[in-house]
C-alpha positions in Angstrom: -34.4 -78.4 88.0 -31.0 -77.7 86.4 -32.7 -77.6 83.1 -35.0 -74.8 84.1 -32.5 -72.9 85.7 -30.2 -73.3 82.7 -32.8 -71.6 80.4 -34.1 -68.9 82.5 -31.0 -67.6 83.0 -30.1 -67.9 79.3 -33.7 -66.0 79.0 -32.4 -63.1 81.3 -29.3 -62.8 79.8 -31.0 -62.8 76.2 -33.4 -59.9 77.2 -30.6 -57.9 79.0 -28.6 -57.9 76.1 -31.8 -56.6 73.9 -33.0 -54.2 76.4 -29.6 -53.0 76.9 -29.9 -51.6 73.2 -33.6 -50.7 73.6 -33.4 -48.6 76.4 -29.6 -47.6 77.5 -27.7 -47.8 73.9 -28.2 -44.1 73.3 -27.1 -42.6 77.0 -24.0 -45.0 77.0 -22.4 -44.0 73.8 -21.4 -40.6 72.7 -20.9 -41.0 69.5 -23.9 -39.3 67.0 -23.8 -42.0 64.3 -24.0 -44.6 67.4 -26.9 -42.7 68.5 -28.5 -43.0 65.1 -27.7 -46.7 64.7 -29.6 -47.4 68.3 -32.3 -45.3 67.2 -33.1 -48.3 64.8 -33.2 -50.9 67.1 -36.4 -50.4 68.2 -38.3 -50.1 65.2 -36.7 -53.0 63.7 -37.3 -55.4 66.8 -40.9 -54.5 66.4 -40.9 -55.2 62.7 -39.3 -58.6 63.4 -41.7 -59.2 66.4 -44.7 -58.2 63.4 -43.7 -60.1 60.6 -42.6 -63.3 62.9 -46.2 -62.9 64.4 -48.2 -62.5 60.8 -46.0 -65.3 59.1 -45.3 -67.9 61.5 -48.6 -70.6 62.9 -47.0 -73.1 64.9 -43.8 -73.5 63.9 -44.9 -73.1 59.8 -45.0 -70.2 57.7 -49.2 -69.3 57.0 -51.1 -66.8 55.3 -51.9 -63.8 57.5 -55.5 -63.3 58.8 -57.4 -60.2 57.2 -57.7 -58.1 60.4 -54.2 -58.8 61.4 -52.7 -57.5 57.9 -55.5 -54.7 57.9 -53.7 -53.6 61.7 -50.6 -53.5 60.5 -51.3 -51.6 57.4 -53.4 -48.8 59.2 -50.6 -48.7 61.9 -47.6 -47.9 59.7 -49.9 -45.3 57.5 -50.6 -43.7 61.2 -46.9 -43.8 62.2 -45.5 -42.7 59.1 -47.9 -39.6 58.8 -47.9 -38.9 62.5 -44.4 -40.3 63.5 -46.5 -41.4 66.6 -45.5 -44.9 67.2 -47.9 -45.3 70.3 -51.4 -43.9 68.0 -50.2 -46.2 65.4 -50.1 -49.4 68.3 -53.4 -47.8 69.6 -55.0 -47.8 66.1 -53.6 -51.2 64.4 -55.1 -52.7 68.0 -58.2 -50.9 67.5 -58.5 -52.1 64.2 -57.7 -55.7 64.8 -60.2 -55.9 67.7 -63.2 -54.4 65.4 -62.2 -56.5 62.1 -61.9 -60.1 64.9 -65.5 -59.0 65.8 -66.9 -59.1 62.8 -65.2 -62.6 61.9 -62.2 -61.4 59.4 -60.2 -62.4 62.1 
């Protein structure tokens, strides 16, 4: 019991402390540069959250599936010509979902 206690609470402090950057970093500070540093979190946690999730199978670095690097792909072209992170999420899903269906996945 004190085991599972011990690591959700590390897990809630862990996530605060993340969160805290996500969503709060840029109303605490004043500072512009500050705000422009905070600005980066974001994108950066999603990249590492991508490129942990394409790269790592269990524990072991493997060769992304076709549909997954196709998602990614059409998301940052969507992003980067739109600046629309949640169309490019929308899309990379989308296109995920269809290439999965047709057994690239």
């Amino acid at each position: 019991m004190m085991v599972l206690l011990t690591f959700t609470l590390a897990a809630v402090v862990t996530f605060a402390l993340r969160a805290w950057m996500t969503v709060a970093g840029g109303r605490l500070v004043e500072s512009e540069r500050f705000a422009e540093l905070t600005a980066l979190v974001t994108p950066a946690v999603l990249a590492a959250m991508i490129a942990s999730a394409l790269l790592l199978g269990h524990g072991h670095a493997t060769t992304p599936a076709v549909a997954s690097v196709a998602a990614v792909v059409a998301a940052f072209a969507v992003v980067r010509r739109t600046g629309n992170v949640g169309l490019g999420l929308a899309l990379g899903l989308a296109v995920n979902a269809c290439l999965m269906f047709v057994g690239l996945g």
